[in-house]
C-alpha positions in Angstrom: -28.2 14.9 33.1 -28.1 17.0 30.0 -29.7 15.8 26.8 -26.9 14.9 24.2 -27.1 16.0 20.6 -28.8 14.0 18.3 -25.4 12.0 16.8 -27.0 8.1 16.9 -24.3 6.0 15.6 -27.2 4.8 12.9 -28.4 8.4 11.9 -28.8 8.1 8.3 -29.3 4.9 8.3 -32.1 2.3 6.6 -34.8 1.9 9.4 -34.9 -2.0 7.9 -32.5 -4.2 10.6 -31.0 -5.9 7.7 -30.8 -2.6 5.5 -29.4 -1.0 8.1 -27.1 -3.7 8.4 -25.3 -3.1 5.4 -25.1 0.0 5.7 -23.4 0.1 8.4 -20.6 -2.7 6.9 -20.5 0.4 3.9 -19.6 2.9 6.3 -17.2 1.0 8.2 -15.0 0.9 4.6 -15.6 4.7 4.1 -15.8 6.4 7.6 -12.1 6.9 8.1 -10.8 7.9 4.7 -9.2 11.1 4.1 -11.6 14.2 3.1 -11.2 15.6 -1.1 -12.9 19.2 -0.9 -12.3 20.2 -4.3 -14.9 22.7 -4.2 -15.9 25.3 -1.8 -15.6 29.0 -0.2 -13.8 28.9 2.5 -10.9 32.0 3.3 -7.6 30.9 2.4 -6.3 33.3 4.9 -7.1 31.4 7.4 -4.4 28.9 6.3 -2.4 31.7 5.7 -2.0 33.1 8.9 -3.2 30.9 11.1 -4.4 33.1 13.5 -6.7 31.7 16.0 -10.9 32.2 15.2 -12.2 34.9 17.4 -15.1 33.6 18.7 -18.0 31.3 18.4 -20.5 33.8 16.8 -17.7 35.3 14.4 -17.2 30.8 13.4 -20.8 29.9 13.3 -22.6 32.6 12.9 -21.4 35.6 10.6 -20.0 33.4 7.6 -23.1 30.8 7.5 -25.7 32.0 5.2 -27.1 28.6 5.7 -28.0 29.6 9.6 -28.5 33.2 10.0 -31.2 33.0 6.9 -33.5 30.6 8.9 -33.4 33.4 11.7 -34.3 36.0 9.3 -36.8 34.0 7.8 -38.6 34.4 11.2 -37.7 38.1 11.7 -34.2 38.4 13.2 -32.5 41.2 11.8 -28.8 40.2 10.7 -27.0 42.6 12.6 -28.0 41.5 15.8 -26.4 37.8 14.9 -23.5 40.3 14.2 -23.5 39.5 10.2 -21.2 42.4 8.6 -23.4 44.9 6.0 -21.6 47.2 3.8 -20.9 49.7 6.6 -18.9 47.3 8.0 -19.5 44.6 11.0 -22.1 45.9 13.4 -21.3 46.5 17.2 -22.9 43.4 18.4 -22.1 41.2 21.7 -21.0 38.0 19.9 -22.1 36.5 23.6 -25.7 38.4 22.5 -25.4 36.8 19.1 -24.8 33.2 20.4 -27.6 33.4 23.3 -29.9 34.5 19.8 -28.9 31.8 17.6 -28.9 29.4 20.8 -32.4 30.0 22.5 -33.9 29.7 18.1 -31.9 26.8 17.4 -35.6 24.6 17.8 -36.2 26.6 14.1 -33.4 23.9 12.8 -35.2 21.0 13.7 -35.1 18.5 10.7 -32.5 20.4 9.1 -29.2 19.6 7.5 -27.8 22.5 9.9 -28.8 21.2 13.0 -26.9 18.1 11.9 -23.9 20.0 11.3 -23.7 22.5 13.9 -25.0 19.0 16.2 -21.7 17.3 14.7 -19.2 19.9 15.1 -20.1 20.7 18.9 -20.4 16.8 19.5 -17.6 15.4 17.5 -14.9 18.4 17.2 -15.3 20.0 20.5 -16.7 17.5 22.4 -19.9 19.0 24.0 -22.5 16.7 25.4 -25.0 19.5 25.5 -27.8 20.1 23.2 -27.6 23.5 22.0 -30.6 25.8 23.3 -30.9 28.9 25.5 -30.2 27.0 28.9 -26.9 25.8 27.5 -26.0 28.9 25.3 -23.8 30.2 27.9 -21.4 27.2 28.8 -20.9 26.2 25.5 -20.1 29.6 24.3 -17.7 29.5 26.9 -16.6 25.9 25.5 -16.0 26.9 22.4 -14.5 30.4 22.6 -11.8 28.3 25.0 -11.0 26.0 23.0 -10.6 28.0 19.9 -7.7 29.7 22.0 -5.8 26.7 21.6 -2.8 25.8 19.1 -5.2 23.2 19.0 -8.1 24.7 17.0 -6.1 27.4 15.1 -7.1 26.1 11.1 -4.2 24.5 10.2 -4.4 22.2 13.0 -7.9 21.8 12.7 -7.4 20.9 9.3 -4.7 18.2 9.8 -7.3 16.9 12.7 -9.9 16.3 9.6 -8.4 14.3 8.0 -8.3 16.6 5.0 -6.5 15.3 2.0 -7.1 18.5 -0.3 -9.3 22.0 0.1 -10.0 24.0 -2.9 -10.9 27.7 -2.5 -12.5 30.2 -5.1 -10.6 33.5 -6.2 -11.7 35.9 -9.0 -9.6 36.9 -11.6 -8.2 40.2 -10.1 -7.1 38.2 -6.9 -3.5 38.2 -6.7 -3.8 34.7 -5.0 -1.0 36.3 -2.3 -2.6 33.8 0.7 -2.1 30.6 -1.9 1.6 31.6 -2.1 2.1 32.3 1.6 0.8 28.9 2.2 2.7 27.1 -0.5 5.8 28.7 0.7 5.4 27.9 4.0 6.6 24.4 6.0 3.2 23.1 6.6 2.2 20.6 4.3 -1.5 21.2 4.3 -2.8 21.2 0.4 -5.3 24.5 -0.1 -5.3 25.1 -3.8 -7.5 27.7 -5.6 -9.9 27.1 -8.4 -10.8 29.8 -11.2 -13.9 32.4 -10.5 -14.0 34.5 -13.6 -17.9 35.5 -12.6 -16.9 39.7 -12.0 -15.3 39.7 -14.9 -17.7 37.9 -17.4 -21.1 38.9 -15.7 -21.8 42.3 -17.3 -24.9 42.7 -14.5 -22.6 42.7 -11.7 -22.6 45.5 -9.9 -18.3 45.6 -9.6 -18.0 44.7 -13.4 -16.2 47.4 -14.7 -13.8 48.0 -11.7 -12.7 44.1 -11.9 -12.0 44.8 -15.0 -9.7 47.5 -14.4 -8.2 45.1 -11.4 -8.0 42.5 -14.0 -6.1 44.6 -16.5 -3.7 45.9 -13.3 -2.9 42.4 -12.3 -1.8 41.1 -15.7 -0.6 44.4 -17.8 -3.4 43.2 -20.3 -5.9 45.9 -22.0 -8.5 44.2 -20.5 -11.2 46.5 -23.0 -10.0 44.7 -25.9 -11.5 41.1 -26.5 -7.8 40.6 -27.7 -6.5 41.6 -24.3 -9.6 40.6 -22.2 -8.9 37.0 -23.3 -4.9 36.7 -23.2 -5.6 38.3 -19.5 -7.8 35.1 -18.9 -5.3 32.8 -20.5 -2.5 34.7 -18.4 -4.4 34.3 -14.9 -5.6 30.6 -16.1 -1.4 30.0 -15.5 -0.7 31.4 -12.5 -4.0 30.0 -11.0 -3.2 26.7 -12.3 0.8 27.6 -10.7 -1.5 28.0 -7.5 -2.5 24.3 -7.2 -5.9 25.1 -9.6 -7.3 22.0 -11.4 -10.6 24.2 -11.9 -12.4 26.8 -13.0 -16.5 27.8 -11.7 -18.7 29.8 -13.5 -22.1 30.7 -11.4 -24.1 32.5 -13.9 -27.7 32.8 -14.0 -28.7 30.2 -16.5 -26.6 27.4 -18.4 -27.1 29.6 -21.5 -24.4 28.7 -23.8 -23.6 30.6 -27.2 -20.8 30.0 -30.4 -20.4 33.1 -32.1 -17.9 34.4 -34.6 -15.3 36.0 -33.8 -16.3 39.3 -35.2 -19.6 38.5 -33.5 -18.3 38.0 -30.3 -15.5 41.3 -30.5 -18.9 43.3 -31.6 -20.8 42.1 -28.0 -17.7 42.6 -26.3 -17.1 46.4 -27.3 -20.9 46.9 -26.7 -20.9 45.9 -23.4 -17.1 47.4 -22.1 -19.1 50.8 -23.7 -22.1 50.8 -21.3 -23.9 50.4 -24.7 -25.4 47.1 -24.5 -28.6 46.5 -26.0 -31.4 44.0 -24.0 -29.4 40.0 -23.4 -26.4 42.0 -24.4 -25.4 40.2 -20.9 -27.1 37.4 -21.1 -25.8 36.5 -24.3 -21.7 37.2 -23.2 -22.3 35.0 -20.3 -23.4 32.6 -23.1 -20.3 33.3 -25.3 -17.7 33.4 -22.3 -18.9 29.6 -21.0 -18.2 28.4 -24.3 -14.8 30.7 -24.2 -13.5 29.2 -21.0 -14.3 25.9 -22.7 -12.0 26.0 -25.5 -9.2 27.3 -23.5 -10.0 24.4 -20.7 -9.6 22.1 -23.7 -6.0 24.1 -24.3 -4.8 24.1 -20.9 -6.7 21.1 -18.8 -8.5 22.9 -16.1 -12.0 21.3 -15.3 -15.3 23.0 -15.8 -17.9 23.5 -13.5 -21.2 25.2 -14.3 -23.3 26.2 -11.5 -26.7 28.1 -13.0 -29.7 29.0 -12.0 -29.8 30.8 -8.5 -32.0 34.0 -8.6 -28.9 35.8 -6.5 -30.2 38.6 -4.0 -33.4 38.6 -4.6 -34.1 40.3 -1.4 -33.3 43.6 -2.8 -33.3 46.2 0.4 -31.1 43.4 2.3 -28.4 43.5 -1.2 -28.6 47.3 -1.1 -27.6 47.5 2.9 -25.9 44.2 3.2 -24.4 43.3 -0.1 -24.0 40.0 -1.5 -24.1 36.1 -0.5 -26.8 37.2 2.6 -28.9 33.9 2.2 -31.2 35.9 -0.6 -30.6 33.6 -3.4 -33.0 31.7 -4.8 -33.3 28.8 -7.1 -35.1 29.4 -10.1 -36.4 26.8 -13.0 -33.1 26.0 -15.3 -33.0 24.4 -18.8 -30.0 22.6 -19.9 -31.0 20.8 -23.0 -31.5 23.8 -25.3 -28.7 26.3 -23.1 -26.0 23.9 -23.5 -26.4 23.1 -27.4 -24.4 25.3 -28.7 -21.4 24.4 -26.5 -22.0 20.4 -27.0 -22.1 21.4 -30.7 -18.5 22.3 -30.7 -16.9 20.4 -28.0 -19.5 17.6 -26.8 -17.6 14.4 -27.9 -13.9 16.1 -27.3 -11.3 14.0 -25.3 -9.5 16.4 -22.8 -12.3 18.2 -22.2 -14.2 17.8 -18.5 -17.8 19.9 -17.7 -19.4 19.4 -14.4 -23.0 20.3 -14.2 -24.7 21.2 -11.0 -28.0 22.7 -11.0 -30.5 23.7 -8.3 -33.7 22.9 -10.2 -34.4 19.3 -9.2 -37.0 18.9 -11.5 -34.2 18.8 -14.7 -32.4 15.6 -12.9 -34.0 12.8 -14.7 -35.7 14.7 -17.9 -32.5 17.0 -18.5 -29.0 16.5 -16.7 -28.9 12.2 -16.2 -30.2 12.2 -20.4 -27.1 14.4 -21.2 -24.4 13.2 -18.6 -25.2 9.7 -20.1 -24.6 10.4 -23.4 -21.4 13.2 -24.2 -18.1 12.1 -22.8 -17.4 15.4 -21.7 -20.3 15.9 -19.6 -20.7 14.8 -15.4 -22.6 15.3 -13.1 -21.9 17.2 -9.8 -23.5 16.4 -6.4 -26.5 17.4 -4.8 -25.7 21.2 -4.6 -26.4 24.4 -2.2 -30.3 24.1 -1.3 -30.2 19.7 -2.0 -27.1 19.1 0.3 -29.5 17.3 2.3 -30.3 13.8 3.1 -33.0 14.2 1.3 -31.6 16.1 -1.5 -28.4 13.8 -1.9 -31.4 10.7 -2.0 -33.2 12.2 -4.5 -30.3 13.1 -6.3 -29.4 9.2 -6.7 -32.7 8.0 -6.9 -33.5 10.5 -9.8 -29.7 10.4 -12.4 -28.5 6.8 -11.1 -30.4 4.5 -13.5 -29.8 6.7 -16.9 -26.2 8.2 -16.0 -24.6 5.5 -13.8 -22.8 6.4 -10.9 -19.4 7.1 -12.6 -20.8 9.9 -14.9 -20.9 11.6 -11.3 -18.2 13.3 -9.5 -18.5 12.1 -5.7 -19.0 15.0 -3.2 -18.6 18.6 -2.9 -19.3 20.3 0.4 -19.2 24.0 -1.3 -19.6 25.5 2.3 -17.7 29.0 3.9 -18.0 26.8 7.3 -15.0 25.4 7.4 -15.8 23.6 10.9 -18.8 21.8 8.9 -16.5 20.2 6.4 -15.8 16.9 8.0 -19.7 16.7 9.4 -20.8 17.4 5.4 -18.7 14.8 3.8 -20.0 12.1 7.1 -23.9 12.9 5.9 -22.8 12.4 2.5 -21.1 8.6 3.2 -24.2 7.9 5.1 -26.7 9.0 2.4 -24.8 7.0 -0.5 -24.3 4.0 2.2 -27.9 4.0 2.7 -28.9 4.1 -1.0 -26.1 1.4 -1.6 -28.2 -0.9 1.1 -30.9 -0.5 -0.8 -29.8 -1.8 -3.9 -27.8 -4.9 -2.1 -31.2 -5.6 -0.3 -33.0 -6.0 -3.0 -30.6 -8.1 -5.2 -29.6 -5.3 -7.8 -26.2 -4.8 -6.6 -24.1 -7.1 -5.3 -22.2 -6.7 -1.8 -18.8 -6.8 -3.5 -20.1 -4.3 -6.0 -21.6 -1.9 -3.6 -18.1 -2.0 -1.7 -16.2 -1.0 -4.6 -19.0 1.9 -5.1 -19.1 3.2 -1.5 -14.9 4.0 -1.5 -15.2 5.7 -5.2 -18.2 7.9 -4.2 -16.7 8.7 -1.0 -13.1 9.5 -2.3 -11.9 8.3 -5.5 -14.1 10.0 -8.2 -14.1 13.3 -7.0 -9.7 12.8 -7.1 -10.7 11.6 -10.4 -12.8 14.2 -12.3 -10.7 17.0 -10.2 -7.5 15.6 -11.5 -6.1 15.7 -8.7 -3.8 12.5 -8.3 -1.5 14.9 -10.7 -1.0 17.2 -7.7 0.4 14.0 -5.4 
């Protein structure tokens, strides 16, 4: 008899029999309802087309930065789990690949991955088998079936989820042609985009100036004048908002925020479209552009998320031969009370206005993010992110904003994954985490039961419609 993965009806779950108890009366409320994912990376092509996935390793493997960097981490070399480098995708046997990944998988134990990839082979396709290098073979041949079928093409796959709304990320130059195809089409699936300006703000990227040039192209803008650089953001902000957008996503460095002048800010904007930018030139039109892309949110409506502080590519010989978003980034110490002055200065207490705040430096939750969140109206904050997606992470997380920001200066969940097969078994972990922390507080008399019920549905489903505005889209 083969052993089954590790899916325990009570995973998650309060060890304590009556803890556990309530939890499980929580989850029964929540377990069912319809997934909001209105944030994450997946390819909007896929809905597009709907062509069938080619194969287990090109699903699991290729796209998941979250998997192939633990094999790297113990010396696998990305091309042979067939992970594309800039020379394009390497000539790998994805049946190689898998039996790779498969006979390492043991390096996931107590992961968040293991969980996942355990809940999408168990719960989406149906295998009984643990994953390892006995079983590599018949469940490669499991899955690749299956994905053959009308039956796991994406747009089935996503109806089978249970998936109420999926947000995607575009840059500014994208011409969002996949969004249309799908909006035009006669399936009824709702994929929206959200607003990535990164390329074009981040001075240090290495594509800068050619997505400026796209940028200009795409909305007849002279995108080297700050007069045209920001009517072009203004422009794309429409059609991106005509796309289903109710957001825009800035992943810069830091949560450095900045309010100058306008002569001040067309003076840093001409030094750094010259190639003459003096030292935090960048650094300091990151800065000025958050604070930008906040007054014209005020004008137009479009939520605000902030994502700082990942050390991106820090493994420099893997960005030079494989580019970016390899599993290289790193989180790095982040301050928010000084970085985000200057932008609460001018628009802290404004109605209209909405700011989501991740961050991956846990150690700002309780002296930083909860202290703010709880205090300016325009200010929440957003889920355990990237590295904390964890049980642990998403425990902390509540354990560490709850008592100073409350749970409704939150957002509910984002999964903010590229593995679109994870979705449903991210958004489960996340309902089991918040049911078990929910448990807690019922068990020890500082929430009641009715309360907690009323909690578990918003956090699972009704705040993250909420601060995403997206009720407007029904």
């Amino acid at each position: 008899m083969p052993a089954t993965p590790q899916l325990h009806e009570d995973r998650l779950f309060p060890a304590d029999p009556a803890t556990r108890a309530i939890a499980r009366a929580l989850y029964d409320r929540v377990k069912s309802l319809p997934i909001v994912s209105p944030h994450g990376h997946t390819d909007p092509r896929w809905f597009s087309g709907n062509a069938a996935f080619d194969n287990p390793t090109e699903l699991f493997l290729a796209p998941d930065h979250y998997v192939y960097r633990m094999l790297y981490s113990q010396g696998i070399s990305l091309d042979r789990l067939g992970v594309p480098s800039k020379a394009g995708r390497p000539d790998t046997d994805p049946r190689e690949a898998w039996r790779l990944f498969a006979q390492h998988f043991y390096l996931f134990r107590g992961t968040p991955s293991a969980m996942w990839m355990n809940h999408v082979l168990g719960e989406v396709f149906g295998i009984e088998a643990r994953l390892d290098e006995n079983s590599a073979d018949a469940i490669y041949d499991e899955v690749d079936a299956a994905l053959k079928t009308e039956a796991f093409r994406p747009r089935a796959l996503f109806d089978r989820f249970n998936i109420e709304l999926l947000a995607t990320t575009e840059s500014p130059a994208d011409t969002l042609d996949h969004h249309h195809t799908i909006a035009a089409s006669d399936w009824n699936g709702r994929v929206v985009t959200a607003y990535r300006p990164d390329p074009v703000v981040d001075a240090d990227h290495e594509d800068f100036r050619s997505s400026l040039e796209r940028f200009g192209d795409v909305t007849g803008e002279d995108t080297f004048t700050w007069r045209g650089y920001l009517a072009a953001h203004r422009q794309r902000r429409v059609d991106f908002m005509a796309a289903g957008a109710t957001s825009t996503d800035h992943g810069h460095p830091t949560a450095a925020t900045a309010d100058l002048d306008p002569g001040a800010a067309e003076a840093l904007f001409d030094r750094i479209v010259s190639g003459n930018c003096g030292e935090g030139d960048a650094e300091l039109f990151r800065a000025q552009m958050l604070t930008e892309m906040a007054a014209m949110s005020l004008e137009d409506g479009l939520v605000m998320q902030i994502h700082p502080g990942s050390f991106r590519n820090h493994n420099a010989a893997l960005f030079a031969s494989h580019g970016r978003d390899k599993g290289a980034d790193i989180p790095s110490r982040t301050d928010y009370v000084h970085a985000l002055k200057p932008l609460l200065d001018r628009f802290g207490s404004e109605k209209g206005l909405d700011i989501i705040v991740f961050t991956l430096d846990e150690t700002s939750y309780s002296r930083e993010l909860a202290p703010l969140a709880g205090h300016y109206p325009v200010l929440k904050l957003g889920p355990a992110w990237w590295f904390h997606d964890s049980p642990e992470g998403m425990m902390r997380f509540r354990r560490h904003t709850t008592e100073t920001a409350g749970f409704y200066n939150t957002v509910g969940f984002n999964d903010d994954t590229r593995a679109f097969l994870s979705i449903p078994a991210r958004h489960d972990m996340a309902r089991r985490v918040d049911c078990a922390f929910l448990a807690g507080l019922v068990a020890e008399h500082r929430l009641g039961e009715d309360e907690a019920a009323d909690l578990i549905t918003d956090l699972s489903y009704n705040l993250a419609k909420r601060a995403y505005k997206l009720d407007a889209l029904n």
